[in-house]
Structure formats: C-alpha cells, structure tokens
C-alpha positions in Angstrom: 12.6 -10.4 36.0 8.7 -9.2 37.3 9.0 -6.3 39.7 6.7 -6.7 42.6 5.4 -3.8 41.6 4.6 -4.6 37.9 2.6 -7.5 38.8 0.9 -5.5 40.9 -0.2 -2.8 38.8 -1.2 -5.9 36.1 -3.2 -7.7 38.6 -5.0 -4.5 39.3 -6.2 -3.8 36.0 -7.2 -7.4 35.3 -9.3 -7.1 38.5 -10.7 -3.6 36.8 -11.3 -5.6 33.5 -13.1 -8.4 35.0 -15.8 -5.6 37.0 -16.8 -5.6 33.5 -17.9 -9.0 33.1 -19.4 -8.8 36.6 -22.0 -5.8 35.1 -19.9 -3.7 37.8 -18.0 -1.2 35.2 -19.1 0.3 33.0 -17.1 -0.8 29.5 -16.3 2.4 28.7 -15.1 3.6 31.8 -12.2 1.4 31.3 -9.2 3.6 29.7 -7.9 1.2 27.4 -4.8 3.2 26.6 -3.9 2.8 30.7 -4.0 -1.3 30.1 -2.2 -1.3 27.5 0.4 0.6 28.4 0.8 -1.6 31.9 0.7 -4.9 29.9 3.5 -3.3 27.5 5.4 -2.4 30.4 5.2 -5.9 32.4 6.0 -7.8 29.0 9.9 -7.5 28.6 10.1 -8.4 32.5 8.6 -12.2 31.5 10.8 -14.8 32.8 8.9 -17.6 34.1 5.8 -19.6 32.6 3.9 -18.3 35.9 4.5 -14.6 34.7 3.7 -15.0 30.9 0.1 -16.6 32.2 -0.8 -13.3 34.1 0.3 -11.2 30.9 -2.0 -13.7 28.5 -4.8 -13.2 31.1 -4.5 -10.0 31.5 -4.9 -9.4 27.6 -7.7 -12.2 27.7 -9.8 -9.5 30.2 -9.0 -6.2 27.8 -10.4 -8.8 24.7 -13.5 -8.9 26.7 -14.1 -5.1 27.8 -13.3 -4.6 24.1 -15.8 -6.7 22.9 -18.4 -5.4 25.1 -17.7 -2.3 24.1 -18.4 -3.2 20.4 -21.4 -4.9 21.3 -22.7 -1.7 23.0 -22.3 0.1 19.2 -23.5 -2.6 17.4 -26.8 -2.4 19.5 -27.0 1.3 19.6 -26.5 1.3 15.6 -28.9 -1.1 15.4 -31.4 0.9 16.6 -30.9 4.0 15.7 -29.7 5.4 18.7 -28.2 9.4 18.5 -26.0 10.2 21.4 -27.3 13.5 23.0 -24.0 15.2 23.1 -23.3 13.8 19.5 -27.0 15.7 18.6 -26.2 18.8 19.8 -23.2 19.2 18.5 -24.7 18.7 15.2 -27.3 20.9 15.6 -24.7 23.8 16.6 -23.4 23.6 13.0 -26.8 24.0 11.5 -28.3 27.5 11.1 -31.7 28.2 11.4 -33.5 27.7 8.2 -31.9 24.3 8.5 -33.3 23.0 11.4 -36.4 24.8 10.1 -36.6 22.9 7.4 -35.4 19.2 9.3 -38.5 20.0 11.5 -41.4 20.6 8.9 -39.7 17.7 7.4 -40.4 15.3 10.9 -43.3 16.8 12.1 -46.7 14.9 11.9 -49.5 16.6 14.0 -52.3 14.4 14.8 -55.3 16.7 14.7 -59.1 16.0 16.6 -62.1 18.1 16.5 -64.8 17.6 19.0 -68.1 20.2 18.7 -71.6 19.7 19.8 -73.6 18.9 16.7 -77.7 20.0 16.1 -78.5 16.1 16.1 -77.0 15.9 20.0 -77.9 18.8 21.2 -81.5 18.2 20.1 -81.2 14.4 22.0 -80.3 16.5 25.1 -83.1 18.9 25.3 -85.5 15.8 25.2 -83.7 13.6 27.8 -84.2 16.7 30.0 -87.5 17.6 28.6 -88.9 14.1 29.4 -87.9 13.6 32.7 -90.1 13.6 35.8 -89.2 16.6 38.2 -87.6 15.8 40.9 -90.5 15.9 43.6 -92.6 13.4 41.6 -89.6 10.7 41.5 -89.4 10.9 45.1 -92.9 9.9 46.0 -92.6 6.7 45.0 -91.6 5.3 49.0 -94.3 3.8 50.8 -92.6 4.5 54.4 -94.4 3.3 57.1 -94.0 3.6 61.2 -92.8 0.7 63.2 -93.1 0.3 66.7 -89.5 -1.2 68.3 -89.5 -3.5 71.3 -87.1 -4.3 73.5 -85.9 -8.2 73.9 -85.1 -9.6 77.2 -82.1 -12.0 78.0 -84.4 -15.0 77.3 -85.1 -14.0 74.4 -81.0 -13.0 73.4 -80.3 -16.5 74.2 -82.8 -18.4 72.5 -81.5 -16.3 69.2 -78.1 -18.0 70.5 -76.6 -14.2 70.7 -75.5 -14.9 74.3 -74.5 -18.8 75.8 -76.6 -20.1 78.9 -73.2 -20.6 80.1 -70.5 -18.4 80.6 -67.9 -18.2 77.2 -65.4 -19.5 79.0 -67.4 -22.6 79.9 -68.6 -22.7 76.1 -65.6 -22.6 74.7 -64.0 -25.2 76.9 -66.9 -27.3 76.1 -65.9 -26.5 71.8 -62.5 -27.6 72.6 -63.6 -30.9 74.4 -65.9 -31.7 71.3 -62.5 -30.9 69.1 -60.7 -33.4 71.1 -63.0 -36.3 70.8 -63.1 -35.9 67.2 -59.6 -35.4 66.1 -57.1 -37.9 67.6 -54.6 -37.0 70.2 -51.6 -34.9 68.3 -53.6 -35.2 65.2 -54.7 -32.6 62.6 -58.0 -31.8 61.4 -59.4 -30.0 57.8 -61.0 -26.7 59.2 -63.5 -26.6 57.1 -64.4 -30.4 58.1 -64.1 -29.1 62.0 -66.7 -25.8 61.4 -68.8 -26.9 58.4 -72.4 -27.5 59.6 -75.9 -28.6 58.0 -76.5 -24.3 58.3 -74.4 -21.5 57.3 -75.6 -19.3 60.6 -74.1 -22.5 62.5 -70.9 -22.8 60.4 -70.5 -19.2 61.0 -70.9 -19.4 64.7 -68.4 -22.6 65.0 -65.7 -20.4 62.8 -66.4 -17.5 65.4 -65.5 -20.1 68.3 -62.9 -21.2 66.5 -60.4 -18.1 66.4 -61.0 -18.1 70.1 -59.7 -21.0 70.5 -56.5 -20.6 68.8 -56.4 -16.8 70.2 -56.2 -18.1 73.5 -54.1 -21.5 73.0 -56.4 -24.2 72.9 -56.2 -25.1 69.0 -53.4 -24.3 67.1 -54.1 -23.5 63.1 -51.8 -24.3 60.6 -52.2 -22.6 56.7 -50.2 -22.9 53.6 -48.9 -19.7 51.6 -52.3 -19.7 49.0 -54.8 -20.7 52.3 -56.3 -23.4 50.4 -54.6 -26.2 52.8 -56.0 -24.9 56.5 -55.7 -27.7 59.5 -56.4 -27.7 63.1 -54.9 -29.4 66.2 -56.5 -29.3 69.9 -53.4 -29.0 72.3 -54.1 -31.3 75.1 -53.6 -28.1 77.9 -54.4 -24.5 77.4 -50.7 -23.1 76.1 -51.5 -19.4 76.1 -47.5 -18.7 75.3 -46.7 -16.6 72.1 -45.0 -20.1 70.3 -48.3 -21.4 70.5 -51.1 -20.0 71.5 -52.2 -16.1 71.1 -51.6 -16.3 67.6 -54.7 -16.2 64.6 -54.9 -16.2 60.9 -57.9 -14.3 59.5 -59.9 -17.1 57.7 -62.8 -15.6 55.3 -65.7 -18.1 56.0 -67.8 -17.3 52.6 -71.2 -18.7 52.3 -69.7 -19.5 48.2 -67.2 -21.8 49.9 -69.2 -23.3 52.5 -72.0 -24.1 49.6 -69.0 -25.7 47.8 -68.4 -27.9 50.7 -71.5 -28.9 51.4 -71.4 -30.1 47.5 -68.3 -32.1 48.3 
C-alpha cells in the first residue's frame, strides 16, 4: 500500500517536472536520477488504479523534461554551439604552438587604408583659394533703420488681439453659438465646430475652444490615433474634475485645415 509520504514526495516532483513545461525550470536543473529513484521507490507500493495513474503521470512529466532536454542539444548541435566551460577545457590540453597555429588558421583581418592623395589635396587648396574672405561675404545685408510705434487699445482690438468685451463675456457668447448649432446632448466634429472661411479665424475659434473645455463648458471627446475628435456643449458651466478642467492638446495645422476646406 502508498505511504502518505511516498505520494507526497511523487507529487512533488511531478509538480517540479511540469515547471518545465511552464518555461519555469530550467530542463536541466531537473536531477533526473532524484525522479527516478522516487518513482522506483513508489512503484512496488501500487495497489489501487488511483495510485498506478499518479506513477504513469509522473513518468509522463520526466518523458517531457527529457525531451526538452534533447531538444536543447539538438539545437545547440545544430548550430554550432561550443559550451564555454567545454572550450576551455579544451584549450587547457593544448600547448601553445597549438593554439598558435588554430589562430593563424581562423584569423581573417580586414584591412583599410585612408591617406590624403595629391589629386585632393590639390581640390582643397582651390576651394580655399577661391573663396571670398570673410568681410566681403558679409556685406551683402542691406539693413536699414525703422522707426517703432506704439498701438493704442483701439488699435489692439480692431487687430482682434483683445475682445470689446470682457473674455468671460466672449466666451460665453462662443458657447451659446455652440449650443444653437449642435443639438441638446449632441456631439459635434471639431474641426466642423472651428473650421472657418480663414485660417487666422480657424485659429482663433480653436484658441476659444480649449477654454471652453478647460473651464467646463464643452466637453472633448478623442479616439487613441486623434483622427475621430467631437464636441458637446454641457447645458451649465460644470467646472468639476469629471467634466470640466480637463484638455487635450489638439495641433490645428494650416495642412489639415487646407484639407478640410478641400472636403
């Protein structure tokens, strides 16, 4: 009859047998002679059909750390591998005019030879010889003086630099234009919302824009590869962090705005 502690000791090394399978163990960290000697033990103790299973699997799992270990040789052999150890064991044994010999044998120097020749030296001297000195390449800036003026705040805001109103108002006024276009809880293209006849104006709606979602009047929504980007109007000012006082940096490159005006 199984000891308890014979099935024990066999279930133990089919658990170490199968860490090979799982790329856990290394195949030839398992001591084969250990195995075998715990399966030769259990063996004569087989009474029941339940017990003769475990002793079949276990030499199922050996089979397979076997096998991987001949797999490992095959490849190694295959390619010509020399185990380091194996190398310098070898090389022990060998005396010098041996190893002399093994190395002229192997060795295959690749030699170069760079040198300045007459016909490049001679193209040097008249590169140098033929160019301008330096103070006659730098006259060639016509600089002149320009007087600066200053611009007053009329001026600023009929640039459109700075709003008649206040930003706050001007941006309120953005988002109510946003909200009579897109329909309540609906999304919008965002480069349908800030495209323009201009790209100075497409710029400046863009610029608007992240102000609005910074401070939770629009929320933005983008795929992974930002080709898909939408837009919402919320119908109050949510300024919380699920929301609102979030932005994605959006490039707004005149190349893509030509290509939607194109479209």
């Amino acid at each position: 009859m199984v000891t308890k502690e014979s099935k024990v000791q066999l279930k133990g090394v089919i658990d170490l047998c199968r860490g090979v399978s799982d790329g856990i163990i290394d195949p030839f960290d398992i001591d084969v002679e250990y195995v075998l000697s715990v399966i030769k033990n259990y063996y004569p103790e087989v009474s029941s059909l339940e017990d003769f299973c475990l002793d079949a699997e276990a030499i199922k799992e050996l089979s397979l750390v076997l096998e991987r270990q001949h797999e490992w040789i095959h490849y190694q052999s295959t390619t010509l591998y020399k185990d380091p150890f194996m190398l310098s064991q070898q090389l022990m044994k060998m005396d010098v005019g041996a190893i002399a010999k093994a190395f002229l044998k192997s060795w295959h120097p690749i030699v170069e030879l760079k040198q300045i020749s007459a016909k490049t030296l001679a193209g040097s001297l008249g590169y140098w010889g033929e160019l301008l000195p330096m103070a006659e390449r730098w006259n060639n800036f016509n600089l002149c003086e320009v007087d600066a003026s200053t611009a007053s705040m009329v001026d600023v805001r009929e640039l459109g630099y700075f709003p008649v109103e206040g930003f706050t108002e001007t941006l309120e006024t953005f988002w109510m234009q946003m909200k009579g276009r897109i329909q309540k809880g609906g999304w919008m293209p965002y480069w349908d919302w800030i495209g323009s006849e201009t790209y100075e104006e497409t710029v400046k709606r863009a610029y608007l824009t992240a102000f609005l979602v910074t401070y939770g009047y629009v929320v933005i929504r983008m795929d992974r590869f930002g080709d898909d980007i939408m837009v919402k109007p919320l119908d109050e000012v949510n300024p919380g962090p699920e929301e609102g006082k979030t932005s994605l940096p959006v490039m707004v490159d005149y190349k893509d705005w030509e290509k939607w005006r194109k479209e």
